[in-house]
DSSP file (Angstrom, degrees, kcal/mol; ACC not computed):
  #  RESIDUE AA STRUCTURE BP1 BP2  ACC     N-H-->O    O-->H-N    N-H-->O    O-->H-N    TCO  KAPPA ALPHA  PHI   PSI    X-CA   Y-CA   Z-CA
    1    1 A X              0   0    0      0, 0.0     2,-0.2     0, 0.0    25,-0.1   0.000 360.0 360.0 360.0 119.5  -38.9    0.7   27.5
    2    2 A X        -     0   0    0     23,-0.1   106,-0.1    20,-0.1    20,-0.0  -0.328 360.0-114.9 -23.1  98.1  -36.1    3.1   28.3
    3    3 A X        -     0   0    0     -2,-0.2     2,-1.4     1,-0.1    -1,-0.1  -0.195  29.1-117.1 -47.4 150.4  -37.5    6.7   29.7
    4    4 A X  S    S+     0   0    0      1,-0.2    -1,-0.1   104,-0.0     3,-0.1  -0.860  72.2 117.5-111.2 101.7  -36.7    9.5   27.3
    5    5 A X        -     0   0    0     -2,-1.4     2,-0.4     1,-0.4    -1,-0.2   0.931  66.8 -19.0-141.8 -41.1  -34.5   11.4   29.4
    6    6 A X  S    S-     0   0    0      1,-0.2    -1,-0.4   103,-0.2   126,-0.1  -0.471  94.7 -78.0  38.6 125.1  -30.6   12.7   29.7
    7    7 A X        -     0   0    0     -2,-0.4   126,-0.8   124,-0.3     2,-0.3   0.274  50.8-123.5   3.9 158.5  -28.6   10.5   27.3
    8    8 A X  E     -ab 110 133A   0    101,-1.6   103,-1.1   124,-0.2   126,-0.2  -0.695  19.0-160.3-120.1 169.6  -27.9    7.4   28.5
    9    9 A X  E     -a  111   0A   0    124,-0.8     2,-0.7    -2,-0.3   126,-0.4  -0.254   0.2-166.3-146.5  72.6  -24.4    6.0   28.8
   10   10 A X  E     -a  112   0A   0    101,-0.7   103,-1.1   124,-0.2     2,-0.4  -0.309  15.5-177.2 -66.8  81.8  -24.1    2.2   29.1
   11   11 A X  E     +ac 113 136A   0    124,-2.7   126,-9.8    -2,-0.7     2,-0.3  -0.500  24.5 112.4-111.0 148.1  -20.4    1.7   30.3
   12   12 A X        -     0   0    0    101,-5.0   126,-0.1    -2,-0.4     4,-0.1  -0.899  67.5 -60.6 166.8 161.3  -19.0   -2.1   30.7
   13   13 A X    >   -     0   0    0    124,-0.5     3,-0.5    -2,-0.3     5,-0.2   0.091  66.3 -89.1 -56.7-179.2  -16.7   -4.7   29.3
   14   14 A X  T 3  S+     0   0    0    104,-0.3   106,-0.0     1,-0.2    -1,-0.0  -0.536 100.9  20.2 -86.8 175.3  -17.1   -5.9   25.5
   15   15 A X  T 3  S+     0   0    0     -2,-0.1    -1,-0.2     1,-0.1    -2,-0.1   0.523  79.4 106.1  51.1  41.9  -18.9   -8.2   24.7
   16   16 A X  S <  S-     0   0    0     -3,-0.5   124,-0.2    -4,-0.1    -2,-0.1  -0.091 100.3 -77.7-138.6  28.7  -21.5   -9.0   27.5
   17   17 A X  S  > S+     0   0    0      3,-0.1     4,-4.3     1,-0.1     5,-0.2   0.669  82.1 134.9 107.7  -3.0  -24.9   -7.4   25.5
   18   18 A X  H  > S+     0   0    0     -5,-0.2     4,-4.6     2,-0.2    -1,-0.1   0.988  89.3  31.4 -40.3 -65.1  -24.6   -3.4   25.9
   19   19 A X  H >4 S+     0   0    0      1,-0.2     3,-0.5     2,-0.2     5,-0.4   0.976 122.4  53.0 -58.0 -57.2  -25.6   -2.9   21.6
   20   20 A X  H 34 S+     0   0    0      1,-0.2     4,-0.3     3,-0.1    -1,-0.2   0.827 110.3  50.6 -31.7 -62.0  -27.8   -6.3   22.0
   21   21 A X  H >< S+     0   0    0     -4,-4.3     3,-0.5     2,-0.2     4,-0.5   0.842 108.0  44.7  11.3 -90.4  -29.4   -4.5   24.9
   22   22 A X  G X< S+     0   0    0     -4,-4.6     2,-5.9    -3,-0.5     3,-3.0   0.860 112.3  57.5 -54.9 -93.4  -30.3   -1.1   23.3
   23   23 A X  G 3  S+     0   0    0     -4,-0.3     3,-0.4     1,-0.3    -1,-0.3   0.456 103.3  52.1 -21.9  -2.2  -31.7   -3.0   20.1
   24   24 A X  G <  S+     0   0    0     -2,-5.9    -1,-0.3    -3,-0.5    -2,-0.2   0.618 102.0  58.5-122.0  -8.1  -34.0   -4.8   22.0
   25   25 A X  S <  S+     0   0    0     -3,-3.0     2,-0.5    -4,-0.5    -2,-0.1   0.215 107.3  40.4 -79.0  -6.2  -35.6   -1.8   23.8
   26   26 A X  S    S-     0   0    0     -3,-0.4     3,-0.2    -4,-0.2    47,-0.1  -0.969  72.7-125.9-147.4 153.1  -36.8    0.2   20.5
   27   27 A X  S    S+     0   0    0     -2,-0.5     2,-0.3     1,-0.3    -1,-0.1   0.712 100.8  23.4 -70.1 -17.2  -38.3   -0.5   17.5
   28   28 A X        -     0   0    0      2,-0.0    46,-1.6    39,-0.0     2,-0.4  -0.896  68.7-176.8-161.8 116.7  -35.6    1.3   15.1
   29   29 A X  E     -d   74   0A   0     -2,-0.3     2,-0.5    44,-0.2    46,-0.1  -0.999  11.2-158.2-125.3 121.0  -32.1    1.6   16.7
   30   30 A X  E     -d   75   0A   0     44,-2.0    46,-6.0    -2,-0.4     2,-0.3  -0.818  14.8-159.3-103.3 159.1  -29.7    3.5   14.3
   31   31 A X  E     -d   76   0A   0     -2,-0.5     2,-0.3    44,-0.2    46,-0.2  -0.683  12.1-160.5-109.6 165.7  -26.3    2.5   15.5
   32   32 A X  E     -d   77   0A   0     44,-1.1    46,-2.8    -2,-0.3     2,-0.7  -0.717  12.5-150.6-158.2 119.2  -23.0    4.6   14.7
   33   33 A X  E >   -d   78   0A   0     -2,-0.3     3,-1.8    44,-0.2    46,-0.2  -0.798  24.7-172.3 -99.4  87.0  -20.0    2.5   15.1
   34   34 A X  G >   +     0   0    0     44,-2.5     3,-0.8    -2,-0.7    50,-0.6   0.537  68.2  74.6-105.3  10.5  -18.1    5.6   16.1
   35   35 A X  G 3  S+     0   0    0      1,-0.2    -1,-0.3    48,-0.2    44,-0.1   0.477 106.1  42.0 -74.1  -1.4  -14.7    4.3   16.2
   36   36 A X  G <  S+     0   0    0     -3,-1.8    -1,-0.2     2,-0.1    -2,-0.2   0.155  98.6  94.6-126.5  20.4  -14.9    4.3   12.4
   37   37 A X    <   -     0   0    0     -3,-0.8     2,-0.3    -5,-0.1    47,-0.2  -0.339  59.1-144.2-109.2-175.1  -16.6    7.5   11.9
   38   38 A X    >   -     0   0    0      1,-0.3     3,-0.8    -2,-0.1     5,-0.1  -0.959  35.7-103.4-143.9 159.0  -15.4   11.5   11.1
   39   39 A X  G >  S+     0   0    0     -2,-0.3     3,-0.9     1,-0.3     5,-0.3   0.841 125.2  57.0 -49.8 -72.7  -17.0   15.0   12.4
   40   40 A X  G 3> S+     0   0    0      1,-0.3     4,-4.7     2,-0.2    -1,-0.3   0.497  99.4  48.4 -57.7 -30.6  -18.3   15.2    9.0
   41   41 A X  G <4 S+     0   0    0     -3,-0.8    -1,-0.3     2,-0.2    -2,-0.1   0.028 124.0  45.7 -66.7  36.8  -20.3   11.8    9.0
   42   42 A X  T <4 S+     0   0    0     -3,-0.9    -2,-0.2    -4,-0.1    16,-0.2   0.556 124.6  23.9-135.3 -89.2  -21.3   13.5   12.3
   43   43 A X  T  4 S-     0   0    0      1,-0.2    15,-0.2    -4,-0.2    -3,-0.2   0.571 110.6-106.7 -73.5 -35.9  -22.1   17.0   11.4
   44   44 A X     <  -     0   0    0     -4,-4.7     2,-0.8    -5,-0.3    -1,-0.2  -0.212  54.4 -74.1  95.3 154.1  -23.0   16.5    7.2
   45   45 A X        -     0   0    0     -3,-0.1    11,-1.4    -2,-0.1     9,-0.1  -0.770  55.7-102.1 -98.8 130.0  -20.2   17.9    4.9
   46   46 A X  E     +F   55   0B   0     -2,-0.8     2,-0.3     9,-0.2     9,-0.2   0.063  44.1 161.6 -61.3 164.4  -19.8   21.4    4.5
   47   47 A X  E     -F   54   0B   0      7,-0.7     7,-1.2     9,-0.1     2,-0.4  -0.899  30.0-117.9-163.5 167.6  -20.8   23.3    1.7
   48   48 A X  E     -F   53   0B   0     -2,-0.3     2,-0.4     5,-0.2     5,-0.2  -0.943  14.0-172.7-141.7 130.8  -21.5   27.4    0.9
   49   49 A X  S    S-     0   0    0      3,-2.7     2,-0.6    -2,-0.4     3,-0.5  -0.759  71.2 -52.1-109.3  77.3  -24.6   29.0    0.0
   50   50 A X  S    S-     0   0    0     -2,-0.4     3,-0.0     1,-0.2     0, 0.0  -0.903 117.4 -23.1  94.2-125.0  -23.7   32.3   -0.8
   51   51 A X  S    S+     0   0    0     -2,-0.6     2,-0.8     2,-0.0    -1,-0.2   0.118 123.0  95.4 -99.5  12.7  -21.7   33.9    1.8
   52   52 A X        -     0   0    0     -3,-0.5    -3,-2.7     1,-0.0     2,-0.3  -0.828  69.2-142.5-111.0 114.2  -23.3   31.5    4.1
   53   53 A X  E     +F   48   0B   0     -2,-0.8     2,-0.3    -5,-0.2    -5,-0.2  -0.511  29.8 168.9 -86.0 135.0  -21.6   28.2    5.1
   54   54 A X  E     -F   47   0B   0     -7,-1.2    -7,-0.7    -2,-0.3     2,-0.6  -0.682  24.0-125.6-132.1-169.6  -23.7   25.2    5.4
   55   55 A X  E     -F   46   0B   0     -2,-0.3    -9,-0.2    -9,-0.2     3,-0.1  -0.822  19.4-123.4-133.2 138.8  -23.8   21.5    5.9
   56   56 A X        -     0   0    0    -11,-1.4     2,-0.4    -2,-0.6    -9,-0.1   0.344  42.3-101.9 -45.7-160.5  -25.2   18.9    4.3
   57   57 A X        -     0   0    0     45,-0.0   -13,-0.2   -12,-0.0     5,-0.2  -0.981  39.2-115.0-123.2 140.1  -27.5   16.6    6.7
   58   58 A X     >  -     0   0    0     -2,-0.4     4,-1.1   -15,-0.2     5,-0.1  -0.125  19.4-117.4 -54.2 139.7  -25.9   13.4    7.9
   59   59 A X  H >> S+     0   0    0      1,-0.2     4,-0.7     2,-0.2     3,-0.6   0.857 116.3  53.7 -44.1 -42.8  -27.5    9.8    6.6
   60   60 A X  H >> S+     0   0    0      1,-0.2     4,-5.8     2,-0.2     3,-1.2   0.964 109.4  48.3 -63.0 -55.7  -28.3    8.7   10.2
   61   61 A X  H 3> S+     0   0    0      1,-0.2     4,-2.3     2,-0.2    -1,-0.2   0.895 112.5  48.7 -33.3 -47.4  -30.2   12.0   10.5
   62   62 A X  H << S+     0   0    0     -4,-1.1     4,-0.4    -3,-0.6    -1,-0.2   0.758 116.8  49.5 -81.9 -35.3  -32.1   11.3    6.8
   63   63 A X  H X< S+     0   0    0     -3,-1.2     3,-1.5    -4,-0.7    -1,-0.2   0.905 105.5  46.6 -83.1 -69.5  -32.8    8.0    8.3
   64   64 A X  H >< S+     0   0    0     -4,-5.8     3,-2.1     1,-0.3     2,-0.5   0.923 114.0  55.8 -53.4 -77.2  -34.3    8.5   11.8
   65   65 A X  T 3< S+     0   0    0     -4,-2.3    -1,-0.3     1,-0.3    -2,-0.2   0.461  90.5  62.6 -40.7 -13.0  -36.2   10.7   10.3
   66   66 A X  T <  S+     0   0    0     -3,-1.5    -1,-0.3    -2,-0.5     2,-0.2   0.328  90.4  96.8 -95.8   5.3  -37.9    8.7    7.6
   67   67 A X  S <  S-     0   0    0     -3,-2.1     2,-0.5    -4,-0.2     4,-0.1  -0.705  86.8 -96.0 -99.6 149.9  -39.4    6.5   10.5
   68   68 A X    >   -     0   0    0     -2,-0.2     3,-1.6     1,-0.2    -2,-0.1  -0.495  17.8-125.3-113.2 179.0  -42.5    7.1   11.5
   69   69 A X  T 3  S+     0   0    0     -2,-0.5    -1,-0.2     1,-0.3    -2,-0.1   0.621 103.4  64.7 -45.6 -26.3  -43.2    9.0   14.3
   70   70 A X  T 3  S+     0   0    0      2,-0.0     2,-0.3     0, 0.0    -1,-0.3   0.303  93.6  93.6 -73.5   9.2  -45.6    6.1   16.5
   71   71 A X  S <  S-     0   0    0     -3,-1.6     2,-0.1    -4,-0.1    -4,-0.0  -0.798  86.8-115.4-110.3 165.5  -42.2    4.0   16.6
   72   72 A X        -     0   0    0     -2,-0.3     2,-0.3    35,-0.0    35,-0.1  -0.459  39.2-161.9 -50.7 142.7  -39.6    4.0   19.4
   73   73 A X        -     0   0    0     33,-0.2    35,-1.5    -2,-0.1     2,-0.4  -0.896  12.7-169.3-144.1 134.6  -36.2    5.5   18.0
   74   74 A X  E     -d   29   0A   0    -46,-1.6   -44,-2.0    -2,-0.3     2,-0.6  -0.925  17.7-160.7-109.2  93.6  -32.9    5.2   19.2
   75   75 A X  E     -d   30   0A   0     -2,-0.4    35,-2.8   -46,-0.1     2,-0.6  -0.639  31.7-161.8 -83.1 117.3  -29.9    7.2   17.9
   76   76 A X  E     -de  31 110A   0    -46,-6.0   -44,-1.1    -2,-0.6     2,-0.6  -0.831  16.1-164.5-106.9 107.9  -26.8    4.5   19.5
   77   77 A X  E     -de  32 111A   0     33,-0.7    35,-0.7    -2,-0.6     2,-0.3  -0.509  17.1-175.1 -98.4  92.7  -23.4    5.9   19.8
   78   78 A X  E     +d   33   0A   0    -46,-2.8   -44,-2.5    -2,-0.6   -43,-0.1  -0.691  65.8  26.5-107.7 154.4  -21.7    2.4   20.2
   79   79 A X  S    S+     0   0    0     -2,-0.3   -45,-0.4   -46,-0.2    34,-0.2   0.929  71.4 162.5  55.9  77.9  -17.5    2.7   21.0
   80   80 A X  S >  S+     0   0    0     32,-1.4     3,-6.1    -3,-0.2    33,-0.1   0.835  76.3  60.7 -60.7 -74.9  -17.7    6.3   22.7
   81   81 A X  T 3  S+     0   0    0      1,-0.3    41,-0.9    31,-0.2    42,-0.7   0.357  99.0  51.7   3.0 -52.1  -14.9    5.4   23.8
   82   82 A X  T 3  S+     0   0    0     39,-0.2    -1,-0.3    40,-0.1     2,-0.2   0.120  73.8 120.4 -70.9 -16.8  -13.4    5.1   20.7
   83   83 A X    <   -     0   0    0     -3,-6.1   -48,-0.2     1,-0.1    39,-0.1  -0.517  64.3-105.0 -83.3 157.8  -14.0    8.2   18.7
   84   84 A X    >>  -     0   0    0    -50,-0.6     4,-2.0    -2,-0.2     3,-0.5  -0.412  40.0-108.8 -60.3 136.1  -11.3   10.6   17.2
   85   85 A X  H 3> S+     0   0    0      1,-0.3     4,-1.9     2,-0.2    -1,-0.1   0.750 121.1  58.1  -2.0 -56.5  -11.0   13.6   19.1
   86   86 A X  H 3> S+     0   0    0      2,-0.2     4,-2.8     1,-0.1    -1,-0.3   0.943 105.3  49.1 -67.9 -54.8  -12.5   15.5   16.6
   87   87 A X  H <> S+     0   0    0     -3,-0.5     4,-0.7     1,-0.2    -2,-0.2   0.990 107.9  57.9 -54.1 -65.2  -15.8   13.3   16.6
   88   88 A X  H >X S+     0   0    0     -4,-2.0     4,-2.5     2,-0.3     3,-1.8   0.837 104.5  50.5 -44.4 -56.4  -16.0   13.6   20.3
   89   89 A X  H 3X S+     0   0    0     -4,-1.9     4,-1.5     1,-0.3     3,-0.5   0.990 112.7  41.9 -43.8 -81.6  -16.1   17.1   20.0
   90   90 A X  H 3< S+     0   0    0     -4,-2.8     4,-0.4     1,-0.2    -1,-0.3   0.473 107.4  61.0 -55.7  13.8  -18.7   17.2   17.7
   91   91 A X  H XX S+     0   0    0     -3,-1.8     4,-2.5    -4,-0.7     3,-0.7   0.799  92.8  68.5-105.8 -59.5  -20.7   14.4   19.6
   92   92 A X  H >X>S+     0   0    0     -4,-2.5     4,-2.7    -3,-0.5     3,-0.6   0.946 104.7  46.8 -47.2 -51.9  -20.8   16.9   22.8
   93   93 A X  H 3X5S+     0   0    0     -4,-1.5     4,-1.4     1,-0.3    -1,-0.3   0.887 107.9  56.5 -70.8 -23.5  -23.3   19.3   20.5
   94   94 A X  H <>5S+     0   0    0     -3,-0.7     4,-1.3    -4,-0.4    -1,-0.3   0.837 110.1  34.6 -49.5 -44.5  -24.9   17.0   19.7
   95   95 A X  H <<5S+     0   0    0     -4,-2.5   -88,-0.3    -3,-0.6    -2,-0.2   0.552 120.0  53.1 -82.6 -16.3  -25.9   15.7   22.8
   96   96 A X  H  <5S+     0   0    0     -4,-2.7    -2,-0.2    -5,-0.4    -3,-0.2   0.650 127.7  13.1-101.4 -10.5  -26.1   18.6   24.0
   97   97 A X  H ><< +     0   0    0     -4,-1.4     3,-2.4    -5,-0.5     4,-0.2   0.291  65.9 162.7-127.7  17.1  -28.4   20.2   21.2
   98   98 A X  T >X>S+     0   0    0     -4,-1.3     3,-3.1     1,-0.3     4,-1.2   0.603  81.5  64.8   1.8 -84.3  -30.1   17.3   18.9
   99   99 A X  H >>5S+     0   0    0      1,-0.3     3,-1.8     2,-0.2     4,-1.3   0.750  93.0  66.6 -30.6 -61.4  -32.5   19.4   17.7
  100  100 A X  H <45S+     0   0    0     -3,-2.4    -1,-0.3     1,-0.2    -2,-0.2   0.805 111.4  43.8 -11.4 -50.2  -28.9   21.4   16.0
  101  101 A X  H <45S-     0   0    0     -3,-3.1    -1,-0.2    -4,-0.2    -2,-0.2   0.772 128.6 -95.6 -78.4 -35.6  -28.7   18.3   14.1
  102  102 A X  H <<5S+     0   0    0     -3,-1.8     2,-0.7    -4,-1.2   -37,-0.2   0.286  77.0 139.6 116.8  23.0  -32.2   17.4   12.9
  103  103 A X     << -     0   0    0     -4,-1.3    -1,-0.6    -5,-1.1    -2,-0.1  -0.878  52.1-119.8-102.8 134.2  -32.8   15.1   15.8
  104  104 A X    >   -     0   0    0     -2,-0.7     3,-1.2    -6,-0.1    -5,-0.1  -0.183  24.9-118.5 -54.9 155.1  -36.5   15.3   17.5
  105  105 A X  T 3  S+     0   0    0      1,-0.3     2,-1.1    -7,-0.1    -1,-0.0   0.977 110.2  60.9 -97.2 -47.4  -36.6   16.1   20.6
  106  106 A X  T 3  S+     0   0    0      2,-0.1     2,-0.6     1,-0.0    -1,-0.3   0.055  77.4 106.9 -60.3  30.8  -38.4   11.9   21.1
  107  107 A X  S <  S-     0   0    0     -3,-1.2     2,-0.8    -2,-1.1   -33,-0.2  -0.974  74.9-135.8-109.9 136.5  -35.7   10.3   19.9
  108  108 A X        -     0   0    0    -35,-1.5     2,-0.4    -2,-0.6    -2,-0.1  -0.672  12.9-157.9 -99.3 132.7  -34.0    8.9   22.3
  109  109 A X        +     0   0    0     -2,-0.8  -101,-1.6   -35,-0.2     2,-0.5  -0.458  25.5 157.8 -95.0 110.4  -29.9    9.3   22.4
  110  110 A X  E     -ae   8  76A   0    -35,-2.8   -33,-0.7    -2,-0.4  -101,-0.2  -0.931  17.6-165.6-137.6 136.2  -27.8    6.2   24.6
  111  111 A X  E     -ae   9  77A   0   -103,-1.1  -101,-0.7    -2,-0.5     2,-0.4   0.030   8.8-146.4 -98.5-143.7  -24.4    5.4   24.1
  112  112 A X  E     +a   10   0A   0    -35,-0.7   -32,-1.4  -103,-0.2     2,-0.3  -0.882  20.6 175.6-179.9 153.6  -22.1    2.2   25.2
  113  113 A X  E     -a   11   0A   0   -103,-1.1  -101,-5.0    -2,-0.4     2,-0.5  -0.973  29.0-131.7-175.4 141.8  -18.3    2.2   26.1
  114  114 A X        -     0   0    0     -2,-0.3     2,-0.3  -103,-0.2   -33,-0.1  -0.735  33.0-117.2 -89.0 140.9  -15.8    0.1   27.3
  115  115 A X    >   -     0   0    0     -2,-0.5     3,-3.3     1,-0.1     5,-0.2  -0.778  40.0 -97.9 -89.6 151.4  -13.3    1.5   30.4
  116  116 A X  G >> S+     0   0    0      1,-0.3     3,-1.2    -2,-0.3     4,-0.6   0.573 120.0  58.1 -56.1 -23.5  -10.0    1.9   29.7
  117  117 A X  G 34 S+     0   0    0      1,-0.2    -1,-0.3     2,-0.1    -2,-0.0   0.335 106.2  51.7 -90.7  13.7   -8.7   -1.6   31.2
  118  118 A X  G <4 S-     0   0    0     -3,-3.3  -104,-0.3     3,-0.1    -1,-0.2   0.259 137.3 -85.8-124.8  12.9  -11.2   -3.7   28.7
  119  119 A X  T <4  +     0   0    0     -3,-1.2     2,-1.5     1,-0.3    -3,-0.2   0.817  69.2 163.5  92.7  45.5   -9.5   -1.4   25.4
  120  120 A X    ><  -     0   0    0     -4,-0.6     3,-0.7     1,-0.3    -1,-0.3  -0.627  44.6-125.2 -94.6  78.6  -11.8    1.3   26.0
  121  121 A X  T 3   -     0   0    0     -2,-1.5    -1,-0.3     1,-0.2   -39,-0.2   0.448  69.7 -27.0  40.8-138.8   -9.5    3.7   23.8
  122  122 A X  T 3  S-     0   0    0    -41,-0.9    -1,-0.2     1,-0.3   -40,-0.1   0.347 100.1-113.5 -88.2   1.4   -8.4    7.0   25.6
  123  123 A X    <   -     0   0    0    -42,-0.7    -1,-0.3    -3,-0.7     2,-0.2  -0.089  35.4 -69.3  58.2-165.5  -11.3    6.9   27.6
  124  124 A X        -     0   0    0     -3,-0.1     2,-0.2     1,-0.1    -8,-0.1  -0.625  55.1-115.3-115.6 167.5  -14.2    9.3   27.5
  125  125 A X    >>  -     0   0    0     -2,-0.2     4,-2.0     1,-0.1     3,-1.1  -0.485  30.1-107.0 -93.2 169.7  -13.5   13.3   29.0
  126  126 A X  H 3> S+     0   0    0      2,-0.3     4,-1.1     1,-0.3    -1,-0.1   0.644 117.3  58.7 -82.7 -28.5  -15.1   14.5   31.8
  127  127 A X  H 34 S+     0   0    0      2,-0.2    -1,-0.3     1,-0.2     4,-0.1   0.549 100.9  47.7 -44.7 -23.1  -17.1   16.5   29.6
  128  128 A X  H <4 S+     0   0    0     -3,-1.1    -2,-0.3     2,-0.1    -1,-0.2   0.663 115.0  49.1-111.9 -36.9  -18.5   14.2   27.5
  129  129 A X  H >< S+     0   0    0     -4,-2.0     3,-1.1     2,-0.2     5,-0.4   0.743  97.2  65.5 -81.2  -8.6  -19.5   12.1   30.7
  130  130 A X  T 3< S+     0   0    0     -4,-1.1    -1,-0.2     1,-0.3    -2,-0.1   0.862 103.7  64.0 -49.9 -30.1  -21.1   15.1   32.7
  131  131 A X  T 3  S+     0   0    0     -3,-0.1     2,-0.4    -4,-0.1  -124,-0.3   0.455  98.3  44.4 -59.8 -27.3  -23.2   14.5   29.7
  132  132 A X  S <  S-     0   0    0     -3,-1.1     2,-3.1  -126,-0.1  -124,-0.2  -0.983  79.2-114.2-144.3  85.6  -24.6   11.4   30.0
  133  133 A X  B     -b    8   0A   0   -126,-0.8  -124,-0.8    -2,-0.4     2,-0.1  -0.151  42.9-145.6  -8.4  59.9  -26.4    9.3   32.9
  134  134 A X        -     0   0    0     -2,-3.1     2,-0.4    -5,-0.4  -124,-0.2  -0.302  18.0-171.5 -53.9 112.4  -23.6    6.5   33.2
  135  135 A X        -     0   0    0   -126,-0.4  -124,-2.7    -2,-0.1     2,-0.5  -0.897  26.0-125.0 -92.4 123.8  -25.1    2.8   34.0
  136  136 A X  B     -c   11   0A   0     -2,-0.4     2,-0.5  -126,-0.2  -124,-0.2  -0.678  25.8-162.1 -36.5 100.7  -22.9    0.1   34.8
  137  137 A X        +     0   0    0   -126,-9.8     2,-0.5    -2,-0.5  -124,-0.5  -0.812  22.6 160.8-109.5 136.9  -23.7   -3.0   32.3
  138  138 A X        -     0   0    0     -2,-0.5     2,-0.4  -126,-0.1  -126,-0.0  -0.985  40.8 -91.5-138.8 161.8  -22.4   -5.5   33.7
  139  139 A X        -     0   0    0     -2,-0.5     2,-0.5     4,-0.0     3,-0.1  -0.598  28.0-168.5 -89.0 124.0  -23.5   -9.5   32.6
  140  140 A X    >>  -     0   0    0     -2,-0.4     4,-2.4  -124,-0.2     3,-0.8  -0.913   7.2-168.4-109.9 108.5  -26.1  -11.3   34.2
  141  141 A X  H 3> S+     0   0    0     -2,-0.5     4,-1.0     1,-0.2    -1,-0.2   0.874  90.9  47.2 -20.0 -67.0  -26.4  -15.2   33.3
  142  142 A X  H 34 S+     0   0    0      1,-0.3     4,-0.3     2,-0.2    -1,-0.2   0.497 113.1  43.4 -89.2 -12.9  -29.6  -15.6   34.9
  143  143 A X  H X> S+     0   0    0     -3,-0.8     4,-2.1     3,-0.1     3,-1.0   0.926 111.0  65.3 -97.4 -29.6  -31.3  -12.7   33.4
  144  144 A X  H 3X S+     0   0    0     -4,-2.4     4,-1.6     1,-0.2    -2,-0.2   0.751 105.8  37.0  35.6 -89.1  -29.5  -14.0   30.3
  145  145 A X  H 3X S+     0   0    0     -4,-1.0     4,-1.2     2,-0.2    -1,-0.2   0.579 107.1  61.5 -85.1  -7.9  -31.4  -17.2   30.0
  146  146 A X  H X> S+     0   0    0     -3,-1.0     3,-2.4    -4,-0.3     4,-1.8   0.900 111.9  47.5 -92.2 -69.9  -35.2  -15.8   31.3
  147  147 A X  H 3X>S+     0   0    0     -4,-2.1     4,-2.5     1,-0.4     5,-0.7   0.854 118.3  45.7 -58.2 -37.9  -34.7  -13.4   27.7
  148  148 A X  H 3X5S+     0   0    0     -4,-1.6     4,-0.9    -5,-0.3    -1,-0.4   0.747 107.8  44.1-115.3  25.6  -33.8  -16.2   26.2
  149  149 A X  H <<5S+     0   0    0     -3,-2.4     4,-0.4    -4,-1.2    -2,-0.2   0.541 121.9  51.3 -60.6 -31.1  -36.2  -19.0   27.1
  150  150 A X  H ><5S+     0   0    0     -4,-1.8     3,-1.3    -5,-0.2    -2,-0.2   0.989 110.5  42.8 -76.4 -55.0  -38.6  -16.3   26.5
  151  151 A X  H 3<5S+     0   0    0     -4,-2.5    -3,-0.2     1,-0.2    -2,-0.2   0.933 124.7  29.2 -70.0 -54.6  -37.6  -15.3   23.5
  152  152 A X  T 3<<       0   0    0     -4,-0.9    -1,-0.2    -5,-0.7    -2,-0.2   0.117 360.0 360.0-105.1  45.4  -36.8  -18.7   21.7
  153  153 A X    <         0   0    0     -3,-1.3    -1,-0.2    -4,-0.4    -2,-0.1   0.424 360.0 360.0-110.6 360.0  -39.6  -20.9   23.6
């Protein structure tokens, strides 16, 4: 199991097991594909109560929460890399305040990225990795085949 500690930040070519990874670490991993996303699926869409603007609360939020607490939870921020400007932005309060969002302070937040010579987008700002504990994922055959001999023997 993954310590619940700093964000995590799994950075390494596609396609060698990053998302598989995470999922296989938690009992309920909500994923956000975030190359396809907008602040507001992010943030909740704004709204006014009065003189007071607020925001709705995002599905993923509505979602982690509805699990219950005894499981593992993972909010996964797959394609960092890959978000709009605007998402990125809002992604930094997030990570840097959950609790702002509706996120528990035990769920634990990792993300995954490509570097810019495997189509990692614009790559990620120097803000947005101070953020993070960055691993190297890089693919191992041999640990590879023990998960799955284990898994499908």
């Amino acid at each position: 199991m993954i310590p619940n500690m700093i964000p995590i930040l799994y950075y390494g070519a596609p396609g060698i097991g990053k998302t598989a990874y995470v999922r296989s670490q938690f009992d309920y991993c909500e994923i956000l594909l975030l190359s396809s996303m907008t602040e507001e699926d992010i943030s909740g869409l704004p709204f006014r109560e009065g003189n007071n603007e607020r925001r709705t609360t995002p599905f993923f939020v509505e979602r982690i929460n509805a699990k219950p607490k005894k499981e593992s939870i993972c909010l996964f921020l797959d394609e960092l890399d890959k978000a709009r400007r605007e998402v990125a932005d809002t992604l930094l309060t997030l990570i840097t305040n959950p609790s702002h969002f509706g996120i528990e302070k035990q769920i634990h937040i990792i993300a995954a990225a490509n570097p810019p010579e495997w189509g990692g987008g614009d790559g990620i700002s120097q803000a947005m990795m101070s953020r993070f504990c960055v691993i190297p994922f890089s693919l191992s055959i041999e640990k590879w085949c023990e998960w799955a001999q284990k898994k499908y023997s």
